[in-house]
TITI-434258 format. One record per atom (N, C-alpha, C, O, CB): residue number from 1; x, y, z; residue in one letter; atom name. Coordinates in Angstrom, 2 decimals, padded with zeros to 5 digits, always signed. Glycine has a CB too. Layout:
N
{NUM,{X,Y,Z},"A","CA"}
...
END
This chain:
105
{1,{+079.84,+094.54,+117.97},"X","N"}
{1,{+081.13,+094.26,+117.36},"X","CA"}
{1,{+080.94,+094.08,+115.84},"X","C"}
{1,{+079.85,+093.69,+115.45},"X","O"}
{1,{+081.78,+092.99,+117.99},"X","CB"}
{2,{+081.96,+094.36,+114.94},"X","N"}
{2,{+081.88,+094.45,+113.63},"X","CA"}
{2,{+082.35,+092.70,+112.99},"X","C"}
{2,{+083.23,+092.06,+113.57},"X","O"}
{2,{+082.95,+095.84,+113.17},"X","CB"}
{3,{+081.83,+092.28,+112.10},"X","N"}
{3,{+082.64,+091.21,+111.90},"X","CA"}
{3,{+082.64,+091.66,+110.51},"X","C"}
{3,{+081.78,+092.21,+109.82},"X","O"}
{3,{+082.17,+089.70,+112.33},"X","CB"}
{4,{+084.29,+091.14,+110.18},"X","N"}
{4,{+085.21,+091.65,+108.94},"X","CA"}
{4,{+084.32,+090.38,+108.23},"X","C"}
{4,{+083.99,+089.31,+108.73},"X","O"}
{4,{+087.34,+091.59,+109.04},"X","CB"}
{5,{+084.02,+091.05,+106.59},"X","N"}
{5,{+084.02,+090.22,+105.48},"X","CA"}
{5,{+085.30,+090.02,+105.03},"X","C"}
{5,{+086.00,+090.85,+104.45},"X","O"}
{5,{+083.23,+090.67,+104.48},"X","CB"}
{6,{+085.62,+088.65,+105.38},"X","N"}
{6,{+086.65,+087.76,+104.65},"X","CA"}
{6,{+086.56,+087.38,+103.34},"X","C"}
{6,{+085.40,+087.03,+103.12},"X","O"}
{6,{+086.76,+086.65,+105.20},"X","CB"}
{7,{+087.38,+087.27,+102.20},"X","N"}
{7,{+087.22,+086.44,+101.00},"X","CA"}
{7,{+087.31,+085.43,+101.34},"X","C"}
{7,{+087.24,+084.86,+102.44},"X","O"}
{7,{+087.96,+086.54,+099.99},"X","CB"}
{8,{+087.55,+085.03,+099.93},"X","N"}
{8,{+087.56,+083.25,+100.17},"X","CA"}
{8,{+088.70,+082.78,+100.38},"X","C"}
{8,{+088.87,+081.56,+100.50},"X","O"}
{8,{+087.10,+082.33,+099.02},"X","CB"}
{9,{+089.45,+083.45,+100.44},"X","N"}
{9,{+091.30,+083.11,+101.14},"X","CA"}
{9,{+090.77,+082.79,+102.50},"X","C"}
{9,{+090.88,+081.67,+102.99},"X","O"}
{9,{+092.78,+084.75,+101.26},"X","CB"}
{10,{+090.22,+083.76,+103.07},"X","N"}
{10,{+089.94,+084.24,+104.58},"X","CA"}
{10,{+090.85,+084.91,+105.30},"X","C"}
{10,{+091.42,+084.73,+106.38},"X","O"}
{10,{+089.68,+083.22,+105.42},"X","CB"}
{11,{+090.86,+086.42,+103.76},"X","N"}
{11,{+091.80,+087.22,+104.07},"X","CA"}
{11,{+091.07,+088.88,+103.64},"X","C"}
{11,{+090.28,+089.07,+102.72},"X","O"}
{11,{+093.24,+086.67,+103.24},"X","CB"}
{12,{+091.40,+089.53,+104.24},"X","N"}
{12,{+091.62,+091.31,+104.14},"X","CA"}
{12,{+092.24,+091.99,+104.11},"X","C"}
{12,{+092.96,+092.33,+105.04},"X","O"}
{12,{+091.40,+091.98,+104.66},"X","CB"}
{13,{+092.19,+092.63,+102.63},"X","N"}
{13,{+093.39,+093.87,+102.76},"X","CA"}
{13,{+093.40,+095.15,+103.94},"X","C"}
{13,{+092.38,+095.72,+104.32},"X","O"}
{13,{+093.30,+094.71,+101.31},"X","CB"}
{14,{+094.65,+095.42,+104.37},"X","N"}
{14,{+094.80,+095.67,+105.46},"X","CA"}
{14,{+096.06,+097.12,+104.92},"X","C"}
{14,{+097.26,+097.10,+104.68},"X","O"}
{14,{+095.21,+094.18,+106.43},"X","CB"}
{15,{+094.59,+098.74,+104.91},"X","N"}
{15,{+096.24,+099.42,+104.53},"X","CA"}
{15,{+096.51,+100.45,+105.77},"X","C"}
{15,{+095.60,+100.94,+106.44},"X","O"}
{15,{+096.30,+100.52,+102.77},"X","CB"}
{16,{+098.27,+100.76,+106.04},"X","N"}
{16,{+098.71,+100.96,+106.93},"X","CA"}
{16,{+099.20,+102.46,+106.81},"X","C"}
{16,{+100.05,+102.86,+106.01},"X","O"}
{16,{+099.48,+099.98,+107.18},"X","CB"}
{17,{+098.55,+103.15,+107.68},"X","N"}
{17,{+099.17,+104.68,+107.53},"X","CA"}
{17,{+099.32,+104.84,+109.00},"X","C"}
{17,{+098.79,+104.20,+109.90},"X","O"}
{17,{+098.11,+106.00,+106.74},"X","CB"}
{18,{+100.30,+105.99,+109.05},"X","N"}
{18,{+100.92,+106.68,+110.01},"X","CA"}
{18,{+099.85,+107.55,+110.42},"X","C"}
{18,{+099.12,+108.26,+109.73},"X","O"}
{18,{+102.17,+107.34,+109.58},"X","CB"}
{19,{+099.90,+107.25,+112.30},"X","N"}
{19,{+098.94,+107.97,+112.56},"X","CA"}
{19,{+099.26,+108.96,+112.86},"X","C"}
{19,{+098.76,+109.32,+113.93},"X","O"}
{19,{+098.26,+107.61,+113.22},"X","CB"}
{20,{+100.02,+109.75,+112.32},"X","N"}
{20,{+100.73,+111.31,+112.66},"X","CA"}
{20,{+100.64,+112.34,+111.71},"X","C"}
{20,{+100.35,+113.53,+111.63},"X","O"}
{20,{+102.25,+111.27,+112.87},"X","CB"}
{21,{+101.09,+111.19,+110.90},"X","N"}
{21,{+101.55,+112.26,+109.39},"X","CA"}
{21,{+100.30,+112.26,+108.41},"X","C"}
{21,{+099.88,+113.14,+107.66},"X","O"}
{21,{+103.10,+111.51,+108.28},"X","CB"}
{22,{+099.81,+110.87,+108.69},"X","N"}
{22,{+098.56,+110.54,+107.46},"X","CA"}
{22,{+099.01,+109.66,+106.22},"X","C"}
{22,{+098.19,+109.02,+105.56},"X","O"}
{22,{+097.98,+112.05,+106.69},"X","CB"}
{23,{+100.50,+109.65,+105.93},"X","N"}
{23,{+100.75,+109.13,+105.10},"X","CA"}
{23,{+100.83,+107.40,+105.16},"X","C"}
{23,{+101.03,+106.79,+106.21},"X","O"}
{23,{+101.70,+109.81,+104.82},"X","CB"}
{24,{+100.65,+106.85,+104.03},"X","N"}
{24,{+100.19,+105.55,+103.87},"X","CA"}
{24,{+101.30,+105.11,+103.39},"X","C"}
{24,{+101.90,+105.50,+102.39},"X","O"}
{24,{+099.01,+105.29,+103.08},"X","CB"}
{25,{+101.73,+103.77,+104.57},"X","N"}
{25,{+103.01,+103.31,+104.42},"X","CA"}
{25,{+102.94,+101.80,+103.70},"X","C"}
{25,{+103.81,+101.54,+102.85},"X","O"}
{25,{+103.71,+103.32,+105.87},"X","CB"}
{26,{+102.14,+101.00,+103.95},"X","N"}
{26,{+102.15,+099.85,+103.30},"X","CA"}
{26,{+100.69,+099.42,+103.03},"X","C"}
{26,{+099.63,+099.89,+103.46},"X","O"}
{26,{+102.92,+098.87,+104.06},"X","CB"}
{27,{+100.92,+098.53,+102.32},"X","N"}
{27,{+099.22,+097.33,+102.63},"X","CA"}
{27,{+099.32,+096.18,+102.40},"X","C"}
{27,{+099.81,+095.69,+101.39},"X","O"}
{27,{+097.85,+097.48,+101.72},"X","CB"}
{28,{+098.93,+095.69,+103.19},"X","N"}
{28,{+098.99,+094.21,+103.90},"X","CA"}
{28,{+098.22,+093.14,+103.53},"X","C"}
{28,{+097.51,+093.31,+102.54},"X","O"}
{28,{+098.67,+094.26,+105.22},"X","CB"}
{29,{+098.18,+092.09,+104.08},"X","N"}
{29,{+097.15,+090.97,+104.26},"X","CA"}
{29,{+096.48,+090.37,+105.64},"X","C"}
{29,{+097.34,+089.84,+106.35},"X","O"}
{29,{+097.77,+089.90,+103.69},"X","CB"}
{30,{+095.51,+090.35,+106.05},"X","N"}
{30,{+094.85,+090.05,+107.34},"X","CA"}
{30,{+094.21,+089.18,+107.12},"X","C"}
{30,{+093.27,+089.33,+106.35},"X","O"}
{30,{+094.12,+090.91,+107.97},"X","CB"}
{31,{+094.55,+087.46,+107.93},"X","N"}
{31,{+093.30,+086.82,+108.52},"X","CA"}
{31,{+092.62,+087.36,+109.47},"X","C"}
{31,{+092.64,+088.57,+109.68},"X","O"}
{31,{+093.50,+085.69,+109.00},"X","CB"}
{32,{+091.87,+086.43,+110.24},"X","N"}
{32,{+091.38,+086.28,+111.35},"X","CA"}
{32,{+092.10,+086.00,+112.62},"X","C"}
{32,{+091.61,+086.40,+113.68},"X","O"}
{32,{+090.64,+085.51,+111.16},"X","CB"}
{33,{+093.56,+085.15,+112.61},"X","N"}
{33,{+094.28,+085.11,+113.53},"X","CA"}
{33,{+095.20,+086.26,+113.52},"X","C"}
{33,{+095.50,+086.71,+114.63},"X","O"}
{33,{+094.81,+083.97,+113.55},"X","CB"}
{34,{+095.82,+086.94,+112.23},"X","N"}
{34,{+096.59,+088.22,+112.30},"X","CA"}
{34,{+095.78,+089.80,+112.87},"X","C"}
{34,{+096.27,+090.77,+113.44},"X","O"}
{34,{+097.10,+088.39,+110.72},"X","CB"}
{35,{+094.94,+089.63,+112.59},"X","N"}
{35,{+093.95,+090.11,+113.36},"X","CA"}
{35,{+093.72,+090.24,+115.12},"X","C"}
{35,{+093.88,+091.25,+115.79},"X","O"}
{35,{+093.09,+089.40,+112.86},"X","CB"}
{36,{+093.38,+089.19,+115.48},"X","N"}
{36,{+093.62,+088.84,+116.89},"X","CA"}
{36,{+094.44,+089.05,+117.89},"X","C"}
{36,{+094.25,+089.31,+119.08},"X","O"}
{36,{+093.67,+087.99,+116.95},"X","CB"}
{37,{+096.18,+088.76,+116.72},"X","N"}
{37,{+097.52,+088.74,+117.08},"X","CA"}
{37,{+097.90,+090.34,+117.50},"X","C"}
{37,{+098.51,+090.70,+118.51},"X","O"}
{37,{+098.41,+088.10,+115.81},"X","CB"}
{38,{+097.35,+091.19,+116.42},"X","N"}
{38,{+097.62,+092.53,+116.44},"X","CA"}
{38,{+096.47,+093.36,+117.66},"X","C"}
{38,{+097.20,+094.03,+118.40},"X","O"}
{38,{+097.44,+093.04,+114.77},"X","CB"}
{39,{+095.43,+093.49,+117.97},"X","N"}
{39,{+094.43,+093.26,+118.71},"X","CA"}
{39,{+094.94,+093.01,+119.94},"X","C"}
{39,{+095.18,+093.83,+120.82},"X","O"}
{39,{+093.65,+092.33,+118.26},"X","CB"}
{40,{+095.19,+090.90,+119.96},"X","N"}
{40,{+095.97,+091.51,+121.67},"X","CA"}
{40,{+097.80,+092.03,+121.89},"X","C"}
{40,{+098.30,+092.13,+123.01},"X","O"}
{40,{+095.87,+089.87,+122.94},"X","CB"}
{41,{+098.38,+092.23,+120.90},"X","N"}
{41,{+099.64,+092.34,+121.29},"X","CA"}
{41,{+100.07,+094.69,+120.91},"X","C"}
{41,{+100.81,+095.62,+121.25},"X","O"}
{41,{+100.68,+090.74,+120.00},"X","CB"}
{42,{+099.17,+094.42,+120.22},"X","N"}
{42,{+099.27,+096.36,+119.73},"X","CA"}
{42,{+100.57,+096.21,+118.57},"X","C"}
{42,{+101.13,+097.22,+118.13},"X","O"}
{42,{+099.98,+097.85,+121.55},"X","CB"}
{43,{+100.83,+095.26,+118.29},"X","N"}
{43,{+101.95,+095.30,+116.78},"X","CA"}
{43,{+100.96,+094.83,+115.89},"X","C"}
{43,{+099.83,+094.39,+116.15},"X","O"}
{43,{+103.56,+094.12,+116.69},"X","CB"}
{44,{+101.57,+095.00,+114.76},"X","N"}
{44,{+101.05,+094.91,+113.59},"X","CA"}
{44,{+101.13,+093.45,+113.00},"X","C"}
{44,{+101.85,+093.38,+112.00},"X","O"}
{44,{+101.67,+095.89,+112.80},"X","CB"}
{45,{+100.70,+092.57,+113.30},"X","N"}
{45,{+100.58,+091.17,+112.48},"X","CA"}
{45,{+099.43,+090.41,+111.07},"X","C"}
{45,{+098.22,+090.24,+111.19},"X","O"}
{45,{+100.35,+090.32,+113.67},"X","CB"}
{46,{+100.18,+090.09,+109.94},"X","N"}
{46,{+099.88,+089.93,+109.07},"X","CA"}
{46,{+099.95,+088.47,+108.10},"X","C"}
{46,{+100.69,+087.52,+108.38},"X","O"}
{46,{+100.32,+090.83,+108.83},"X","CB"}
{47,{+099.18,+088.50,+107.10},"X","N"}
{47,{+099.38,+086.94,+107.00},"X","CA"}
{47,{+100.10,+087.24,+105.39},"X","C"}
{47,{+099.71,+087.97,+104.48},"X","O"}
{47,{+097.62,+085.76,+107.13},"X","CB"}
{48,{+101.14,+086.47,+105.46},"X","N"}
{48,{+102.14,+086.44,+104.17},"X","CA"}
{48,{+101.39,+085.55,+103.28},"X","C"}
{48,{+101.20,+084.50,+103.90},"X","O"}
{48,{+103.76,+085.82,+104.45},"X","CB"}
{49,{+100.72,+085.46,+101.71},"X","N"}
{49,{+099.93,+085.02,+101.04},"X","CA"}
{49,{+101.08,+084.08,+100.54},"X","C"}
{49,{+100.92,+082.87,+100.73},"X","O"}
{49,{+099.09,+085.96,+100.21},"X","CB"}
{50,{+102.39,+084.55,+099.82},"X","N"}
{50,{+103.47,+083.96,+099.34},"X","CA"}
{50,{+104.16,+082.82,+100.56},"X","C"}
{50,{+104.66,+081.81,+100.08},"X","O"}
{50,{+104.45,+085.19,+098.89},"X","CB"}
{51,{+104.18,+082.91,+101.52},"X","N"}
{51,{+104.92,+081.96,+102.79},"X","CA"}
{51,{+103.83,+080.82,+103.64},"X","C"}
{51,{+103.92,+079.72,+104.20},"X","O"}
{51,{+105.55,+083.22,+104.15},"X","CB"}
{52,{+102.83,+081.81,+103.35},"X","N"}
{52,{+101.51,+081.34,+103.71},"X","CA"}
{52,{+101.80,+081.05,+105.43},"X","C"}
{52,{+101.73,+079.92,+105.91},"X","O"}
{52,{+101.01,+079.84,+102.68},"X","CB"}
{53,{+102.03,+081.94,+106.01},"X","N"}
{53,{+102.09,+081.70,+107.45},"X","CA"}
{53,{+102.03,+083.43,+107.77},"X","C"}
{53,{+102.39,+084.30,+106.98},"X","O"}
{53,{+103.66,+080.70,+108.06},"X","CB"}
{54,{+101.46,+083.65,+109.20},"X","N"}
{54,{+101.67,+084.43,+110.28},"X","CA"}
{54,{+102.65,+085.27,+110.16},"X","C"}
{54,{+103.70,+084.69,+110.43},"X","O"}
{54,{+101.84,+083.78,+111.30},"X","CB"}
{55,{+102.89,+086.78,+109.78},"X","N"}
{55,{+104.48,+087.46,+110.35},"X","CA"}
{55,{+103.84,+088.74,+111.27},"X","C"}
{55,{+102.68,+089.16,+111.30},"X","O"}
{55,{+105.78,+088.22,+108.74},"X","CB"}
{56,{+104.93,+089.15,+111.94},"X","N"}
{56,{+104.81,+090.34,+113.04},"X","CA"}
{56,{+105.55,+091.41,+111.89},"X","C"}
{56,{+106.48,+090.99,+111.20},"X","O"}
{56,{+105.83,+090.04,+114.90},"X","CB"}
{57,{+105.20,+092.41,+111.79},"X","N"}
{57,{+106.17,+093.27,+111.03},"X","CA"}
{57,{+107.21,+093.63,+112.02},"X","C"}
{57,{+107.14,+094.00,+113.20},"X","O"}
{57,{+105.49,+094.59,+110.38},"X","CB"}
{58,{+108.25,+093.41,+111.15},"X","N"}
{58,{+109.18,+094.12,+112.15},"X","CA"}
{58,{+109.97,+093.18,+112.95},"X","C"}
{58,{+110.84,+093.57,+113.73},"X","O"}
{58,{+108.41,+095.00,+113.12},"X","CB"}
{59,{+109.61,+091.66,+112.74},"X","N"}
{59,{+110.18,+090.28,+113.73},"X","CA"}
{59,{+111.71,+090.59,+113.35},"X","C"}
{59,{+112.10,+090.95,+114.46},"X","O"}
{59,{+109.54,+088.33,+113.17},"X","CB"}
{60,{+112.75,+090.68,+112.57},"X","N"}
{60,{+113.43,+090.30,+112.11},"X","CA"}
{60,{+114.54,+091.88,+112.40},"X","C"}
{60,{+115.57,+092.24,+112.97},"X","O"}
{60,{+112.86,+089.64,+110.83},"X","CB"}
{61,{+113.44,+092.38,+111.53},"X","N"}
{61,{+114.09,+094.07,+111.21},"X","CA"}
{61,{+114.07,+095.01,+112.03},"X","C"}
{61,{+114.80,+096.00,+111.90},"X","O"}
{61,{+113.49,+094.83,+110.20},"X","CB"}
{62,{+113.11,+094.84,+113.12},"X","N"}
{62,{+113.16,+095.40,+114.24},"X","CA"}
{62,{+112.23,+096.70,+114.40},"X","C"}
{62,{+111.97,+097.26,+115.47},"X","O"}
{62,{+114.49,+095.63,+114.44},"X","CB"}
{63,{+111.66,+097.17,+112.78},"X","N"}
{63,{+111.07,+098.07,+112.54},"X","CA"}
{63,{+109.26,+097.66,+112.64},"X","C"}
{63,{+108.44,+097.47,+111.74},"X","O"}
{63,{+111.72,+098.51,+111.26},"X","CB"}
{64,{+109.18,+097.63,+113.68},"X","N"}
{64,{+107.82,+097.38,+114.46},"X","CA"}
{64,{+106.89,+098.28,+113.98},"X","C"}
{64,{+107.22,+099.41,+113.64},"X","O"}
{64,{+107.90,+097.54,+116.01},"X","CB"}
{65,{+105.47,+097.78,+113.93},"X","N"}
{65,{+104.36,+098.98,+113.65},"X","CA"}
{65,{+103.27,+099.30,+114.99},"X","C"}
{65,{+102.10,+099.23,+114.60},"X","O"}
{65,{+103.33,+098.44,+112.21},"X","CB"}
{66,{+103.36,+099.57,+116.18},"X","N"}
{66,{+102.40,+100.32,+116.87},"X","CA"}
{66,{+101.05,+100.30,+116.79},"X","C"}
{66,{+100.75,+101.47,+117.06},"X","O"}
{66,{+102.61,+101.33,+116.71},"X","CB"}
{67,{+100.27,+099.84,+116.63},"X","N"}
{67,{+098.76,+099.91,+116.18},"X","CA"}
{67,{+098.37,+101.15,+117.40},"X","C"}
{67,{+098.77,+101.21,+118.56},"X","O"}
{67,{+097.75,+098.13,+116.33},"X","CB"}
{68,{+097.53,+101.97,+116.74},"X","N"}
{68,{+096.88,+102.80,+117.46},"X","CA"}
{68,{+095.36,+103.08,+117.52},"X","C"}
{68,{+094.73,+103.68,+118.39},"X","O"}
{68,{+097.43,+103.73,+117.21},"X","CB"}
{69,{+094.94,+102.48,+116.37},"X","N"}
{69,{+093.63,+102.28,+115.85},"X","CA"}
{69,{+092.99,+101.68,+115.07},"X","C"}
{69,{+092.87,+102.47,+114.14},"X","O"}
{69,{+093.30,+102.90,+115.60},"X","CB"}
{70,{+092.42,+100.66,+114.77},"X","N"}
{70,{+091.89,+099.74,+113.46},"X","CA"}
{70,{+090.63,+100.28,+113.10},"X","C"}
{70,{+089.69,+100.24,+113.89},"X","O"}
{70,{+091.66,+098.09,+113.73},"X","CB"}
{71,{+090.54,+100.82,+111.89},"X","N"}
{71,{+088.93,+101.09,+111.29},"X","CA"}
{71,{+089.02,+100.22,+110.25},"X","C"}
{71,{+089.98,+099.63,+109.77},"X","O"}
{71,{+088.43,+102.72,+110.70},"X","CB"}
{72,{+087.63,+100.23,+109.94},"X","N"}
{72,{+086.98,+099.36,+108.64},"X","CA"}
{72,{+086.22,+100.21,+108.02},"X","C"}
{72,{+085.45,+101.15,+108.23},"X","O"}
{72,{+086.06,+098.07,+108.95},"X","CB"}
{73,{+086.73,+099.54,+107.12},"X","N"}
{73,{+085.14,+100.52,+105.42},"X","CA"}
{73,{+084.19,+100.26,+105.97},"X","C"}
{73,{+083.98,+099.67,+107.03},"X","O"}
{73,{+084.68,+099.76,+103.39},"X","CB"}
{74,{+083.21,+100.97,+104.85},"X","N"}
{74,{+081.69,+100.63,+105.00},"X","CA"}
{74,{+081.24,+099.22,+104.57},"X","C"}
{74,{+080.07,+098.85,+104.71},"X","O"}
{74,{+080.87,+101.63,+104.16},"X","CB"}
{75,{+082.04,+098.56,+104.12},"X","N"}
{75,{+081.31,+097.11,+103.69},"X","CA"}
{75,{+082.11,+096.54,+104.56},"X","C"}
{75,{+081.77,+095.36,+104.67},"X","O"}
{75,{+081.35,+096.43,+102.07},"X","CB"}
{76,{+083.03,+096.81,+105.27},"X","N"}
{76,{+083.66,+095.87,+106.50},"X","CA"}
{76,{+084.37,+094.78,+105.79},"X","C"}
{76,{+084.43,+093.67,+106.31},"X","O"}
{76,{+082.47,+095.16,+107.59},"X","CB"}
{77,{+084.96,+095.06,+104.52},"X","N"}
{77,{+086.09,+094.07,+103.96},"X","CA"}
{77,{+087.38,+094.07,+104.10},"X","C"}
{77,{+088.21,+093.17,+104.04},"X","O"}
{77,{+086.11,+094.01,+102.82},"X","CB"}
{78,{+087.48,+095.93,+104.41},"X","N"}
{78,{+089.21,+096.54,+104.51},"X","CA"}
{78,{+089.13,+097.35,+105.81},"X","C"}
{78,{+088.34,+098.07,+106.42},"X","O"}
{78,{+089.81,+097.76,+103.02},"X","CB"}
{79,{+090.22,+096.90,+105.88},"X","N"}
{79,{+091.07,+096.97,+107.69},"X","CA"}
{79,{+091.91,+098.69,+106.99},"X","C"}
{79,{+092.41,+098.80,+105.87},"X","O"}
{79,{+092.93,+094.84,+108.28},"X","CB"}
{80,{+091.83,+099.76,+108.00},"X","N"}
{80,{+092.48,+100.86,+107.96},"X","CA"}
{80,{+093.51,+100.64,+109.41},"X","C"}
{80,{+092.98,+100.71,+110.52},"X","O"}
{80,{+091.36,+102.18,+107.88},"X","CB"}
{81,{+094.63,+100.44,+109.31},"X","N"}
{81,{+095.37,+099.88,+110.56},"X","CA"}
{81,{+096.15,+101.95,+110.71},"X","C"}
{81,{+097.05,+102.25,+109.92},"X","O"}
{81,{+096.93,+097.94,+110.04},"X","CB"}
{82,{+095.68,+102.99,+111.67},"X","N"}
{82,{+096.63,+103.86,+112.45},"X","CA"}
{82,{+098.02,+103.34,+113.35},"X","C"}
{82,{+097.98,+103.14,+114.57},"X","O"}
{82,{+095.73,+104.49,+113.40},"X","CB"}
{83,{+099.12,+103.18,+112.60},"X","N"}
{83,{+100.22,+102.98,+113.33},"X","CA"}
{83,{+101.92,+104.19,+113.76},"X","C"}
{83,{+102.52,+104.93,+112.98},"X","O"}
{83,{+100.49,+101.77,+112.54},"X","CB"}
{84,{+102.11,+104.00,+114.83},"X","N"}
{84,{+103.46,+105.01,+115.32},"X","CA"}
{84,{+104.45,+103.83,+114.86},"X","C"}
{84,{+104.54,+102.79,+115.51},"X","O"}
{84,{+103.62,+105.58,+117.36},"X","CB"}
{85,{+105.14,+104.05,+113.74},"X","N"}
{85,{+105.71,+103.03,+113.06},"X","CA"}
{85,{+107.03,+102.98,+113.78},"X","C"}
{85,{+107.19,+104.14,+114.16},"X","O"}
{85,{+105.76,+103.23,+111.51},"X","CB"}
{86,{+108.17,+102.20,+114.21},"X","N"}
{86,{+109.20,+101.79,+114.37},"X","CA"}
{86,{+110.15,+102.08,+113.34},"X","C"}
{86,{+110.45,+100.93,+113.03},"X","O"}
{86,{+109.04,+100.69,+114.61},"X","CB"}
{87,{+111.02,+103.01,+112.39},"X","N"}
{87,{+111.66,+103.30,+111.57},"X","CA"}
{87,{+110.68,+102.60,+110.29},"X","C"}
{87,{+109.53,+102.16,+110.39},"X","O"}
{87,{+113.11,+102.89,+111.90},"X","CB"}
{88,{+111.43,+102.66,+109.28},"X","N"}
{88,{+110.67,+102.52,+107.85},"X","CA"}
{88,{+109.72,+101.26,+107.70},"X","C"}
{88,{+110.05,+100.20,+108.22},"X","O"}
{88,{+111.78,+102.40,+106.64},"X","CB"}
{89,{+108.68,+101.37,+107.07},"X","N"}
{89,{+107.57,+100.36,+107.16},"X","CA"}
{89,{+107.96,+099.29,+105.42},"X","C"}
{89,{+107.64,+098.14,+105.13},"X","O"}
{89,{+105.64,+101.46,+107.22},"X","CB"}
{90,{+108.62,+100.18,+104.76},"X","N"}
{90,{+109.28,+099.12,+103.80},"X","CA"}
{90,{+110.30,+098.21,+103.67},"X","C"}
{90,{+111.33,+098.89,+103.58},"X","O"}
{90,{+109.53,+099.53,+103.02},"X","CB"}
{91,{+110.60,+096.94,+103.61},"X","N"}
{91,{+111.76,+096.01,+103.21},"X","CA"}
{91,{+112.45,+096.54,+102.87},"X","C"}
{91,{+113.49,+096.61,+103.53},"X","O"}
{91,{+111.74,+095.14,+102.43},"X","CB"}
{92,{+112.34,+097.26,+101.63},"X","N"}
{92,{+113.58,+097.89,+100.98},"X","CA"}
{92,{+114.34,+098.96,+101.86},"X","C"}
{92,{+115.44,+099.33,+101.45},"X","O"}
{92,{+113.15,+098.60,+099.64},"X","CB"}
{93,{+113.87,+099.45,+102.99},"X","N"}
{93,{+114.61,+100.20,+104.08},"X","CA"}
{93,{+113.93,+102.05,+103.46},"X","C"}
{93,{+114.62,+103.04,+103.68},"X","O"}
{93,{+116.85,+099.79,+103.93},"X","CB"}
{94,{+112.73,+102.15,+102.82},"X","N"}
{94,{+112.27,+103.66,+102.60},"X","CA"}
{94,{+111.57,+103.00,+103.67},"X","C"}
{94,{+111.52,+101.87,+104.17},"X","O"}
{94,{+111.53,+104.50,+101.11},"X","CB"}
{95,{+110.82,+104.61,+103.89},"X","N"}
{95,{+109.55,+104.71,+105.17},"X","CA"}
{95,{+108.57,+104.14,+104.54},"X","C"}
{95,{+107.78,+103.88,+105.46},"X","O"}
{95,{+108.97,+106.27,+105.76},"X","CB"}
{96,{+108.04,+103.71,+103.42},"X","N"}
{96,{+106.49,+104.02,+102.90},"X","CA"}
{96,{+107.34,+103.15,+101.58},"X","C"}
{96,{+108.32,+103.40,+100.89},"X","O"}
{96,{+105.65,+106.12,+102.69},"X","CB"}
{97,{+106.31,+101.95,+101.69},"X","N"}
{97,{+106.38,+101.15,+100.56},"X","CA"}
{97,{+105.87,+102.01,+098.98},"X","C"}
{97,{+106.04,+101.59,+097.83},"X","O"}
{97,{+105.39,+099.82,+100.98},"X","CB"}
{98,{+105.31,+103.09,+099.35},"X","N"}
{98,{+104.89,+104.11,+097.75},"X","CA"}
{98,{+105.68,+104.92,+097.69},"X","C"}
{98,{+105.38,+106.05,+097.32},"X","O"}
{98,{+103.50,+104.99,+097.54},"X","CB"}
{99,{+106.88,+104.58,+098.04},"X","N"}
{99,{+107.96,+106.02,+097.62},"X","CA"}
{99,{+108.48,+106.22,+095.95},"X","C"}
{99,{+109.34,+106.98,+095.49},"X","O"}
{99,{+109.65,+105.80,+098.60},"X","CB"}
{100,{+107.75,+105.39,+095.37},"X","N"}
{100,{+108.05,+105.69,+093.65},"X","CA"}
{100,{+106.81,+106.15,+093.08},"X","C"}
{100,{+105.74,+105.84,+093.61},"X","O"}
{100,{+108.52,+104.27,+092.67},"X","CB"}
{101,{+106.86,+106.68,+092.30},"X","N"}
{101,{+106.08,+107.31,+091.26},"X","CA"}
{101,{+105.84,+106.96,+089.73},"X","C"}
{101,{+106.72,+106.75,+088.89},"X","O"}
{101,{+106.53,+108.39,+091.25},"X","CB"}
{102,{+104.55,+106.95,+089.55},"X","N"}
{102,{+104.29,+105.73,+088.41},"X","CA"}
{102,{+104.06,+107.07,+087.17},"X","C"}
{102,{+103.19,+107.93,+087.31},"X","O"}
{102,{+102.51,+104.35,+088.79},"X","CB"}
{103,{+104.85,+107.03,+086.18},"X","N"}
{103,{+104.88,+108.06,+085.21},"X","CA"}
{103,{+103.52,+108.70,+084.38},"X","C"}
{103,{+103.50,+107.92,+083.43},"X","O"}
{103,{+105.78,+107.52,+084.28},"X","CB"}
{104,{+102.79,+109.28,+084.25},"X","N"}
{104,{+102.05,+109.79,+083.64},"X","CA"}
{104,{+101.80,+109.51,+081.93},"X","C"}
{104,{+102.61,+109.69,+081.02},"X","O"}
{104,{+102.37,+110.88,+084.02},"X","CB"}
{105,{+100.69,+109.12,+081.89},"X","N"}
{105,{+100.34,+108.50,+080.76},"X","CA"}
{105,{+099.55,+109.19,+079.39},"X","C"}
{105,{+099.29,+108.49,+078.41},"X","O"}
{105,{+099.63,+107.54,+081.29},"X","CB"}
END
């Protein structure tokens, strides 16, 4: 079994792509219990740094994330979460929290 390097939060960035398309819809935050949560339940659970508690994506909005596969880097710090997403993976109601484009410099 792999054990994730945690910071000193005792947290991991956690980024989320569609396991269909390839495209990369959000990125997250992972303890050790959001971890677990997602693991035994197959949704996507994450730890809010700003609320500082536990969320399910999707509790509220209904737009659930599917886990289909969790990989890790080679240093085992970052979580690659494969998900069949539930309608759009952004708050703002786009699919993909990178739907803007940062202007050329």
């Amino acid at each position: 079994m792999i054990e994730i390097k945690y910071d000193a939060n005792g947290l991991a960035p956690a980024v989320v792509q569609d396991a269909q398309t390839g495209e990369v819809l959000m990125v997250a935050w992972m303890n050790a219990e959001a971890l677990a949560h997602t693991r035994s339940t197959g949704l996507a659970h994450f730890w809010s740094r700003s609320r500082q508690l536990l969320w399910l994506k999707g509790e509220t909005s209904g737009n659930t994330l599917h886990v289909q596969e969790i990989r890790v880097d080679c240093d085992a710090d970052t979580l690659l979460l494969l998900v069949q997403p539930d309608g759009p993976a952004c708050h703002t109601g786009e699919r993909t929290c990178f739907h803007r484009t940062l202007e050329a410099v």
